[in-house]
N, C-alpha and C positions, 0 to 999 in steps of 0.2 A: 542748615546746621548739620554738620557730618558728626556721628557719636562712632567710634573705634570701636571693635569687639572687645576690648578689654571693657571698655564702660559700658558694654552690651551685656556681659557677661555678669558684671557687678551689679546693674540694673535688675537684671534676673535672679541672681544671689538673691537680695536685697528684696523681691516681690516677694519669690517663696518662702524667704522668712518670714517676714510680714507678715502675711497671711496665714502659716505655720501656726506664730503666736498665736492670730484669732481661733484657727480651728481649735487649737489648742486647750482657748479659756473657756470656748461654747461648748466644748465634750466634756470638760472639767463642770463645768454649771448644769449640765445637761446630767453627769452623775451626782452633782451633789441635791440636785431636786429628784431624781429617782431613786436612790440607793445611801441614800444620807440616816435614815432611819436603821437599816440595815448595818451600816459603818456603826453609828451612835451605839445600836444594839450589842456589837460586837466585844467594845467598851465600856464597861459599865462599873468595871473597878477603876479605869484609870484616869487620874485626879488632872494629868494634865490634858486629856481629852475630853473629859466632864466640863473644867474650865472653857474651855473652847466652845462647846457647843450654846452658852450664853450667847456668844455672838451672833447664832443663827434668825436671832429677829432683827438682825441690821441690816437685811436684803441682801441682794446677791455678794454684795463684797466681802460679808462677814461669810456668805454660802462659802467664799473662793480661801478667806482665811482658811474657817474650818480644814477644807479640803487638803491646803497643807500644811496642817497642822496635823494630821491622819496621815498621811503620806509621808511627813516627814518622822512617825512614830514605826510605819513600814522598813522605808530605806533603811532609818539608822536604828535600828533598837536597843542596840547595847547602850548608846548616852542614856534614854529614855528609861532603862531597864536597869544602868546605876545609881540617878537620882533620884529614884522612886516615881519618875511622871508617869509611867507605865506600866503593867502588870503583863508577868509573862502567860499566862492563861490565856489573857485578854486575846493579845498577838497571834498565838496560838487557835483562836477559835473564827480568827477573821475568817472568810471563805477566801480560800486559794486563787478562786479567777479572778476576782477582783481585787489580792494583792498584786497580784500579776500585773493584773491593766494600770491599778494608780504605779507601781516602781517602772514600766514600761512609757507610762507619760511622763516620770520626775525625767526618766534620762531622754524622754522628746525635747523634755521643756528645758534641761541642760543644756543638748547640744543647740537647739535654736539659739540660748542665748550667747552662748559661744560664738555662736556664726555671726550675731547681731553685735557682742567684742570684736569679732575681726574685721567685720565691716566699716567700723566704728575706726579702727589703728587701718585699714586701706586708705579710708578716707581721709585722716590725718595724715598720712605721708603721702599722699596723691601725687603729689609734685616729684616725686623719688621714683614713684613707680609707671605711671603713664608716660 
């Protein structure tokens, strides 16, 4: 069986996404057991991150909810910061490097899934483009 460089190429595409994601949820799990107390601590007025953190006795999935649900009060804060889920102190008192890290992993985890869309529309028109 002969595989073309274009299929070689996509095959490659298509590992380091892959595995992208994993690194991706293990570094996410791996902060939300080390630095979750911390985040929580951060927030303590805000009613939609208090909500959230009930989830945390539902093992690591509800760890991974959490996660962006904190992250997603980083990226966007103005929604969060109209509808009241949010306090602007709270945000404010997050420490810096680690907003950094979670909006620097939302846009890993964006663009991986972009890549995992496009792989997604190669593969449906395969026949157009091989």
């Amino acid at each position: 069986m002969n595989i073309t460089i274009a299929e070689q190429v996509f095959l490659t595409v298509a590992l380091v996404d892959f595995i992208g994601i994993f690194i991706s949820i293990g570094v996410t799990l791996y902060l939300s057991y080390t630095k979750m107390d911390l985040m929580l601590g951060c927030f303590k007025n805000s009613p939609f991150v208090i909500n959230l953190s009930l989830l945390l006795g539902s093992g690591w999935w509800g760890r991974l909810y959490v996660m962006g649900g904190i992250t997603s009060v980083l990226v966007f804060p103005h929604i969060y910061l109209r509808d009241g889920g949010a306090i602007a102190s709270d945000i404010e008192s997050f420490p810096i490097d680690l907003k950094r890290r979670l909006i620097l992993m939302c846009k890993i985890d964006c663009s991986l899934f972009l890549v995992m869309c496009g792989l997604i529309v190669v593969t449906n028109f395969r026949s157009y483009i091989f």
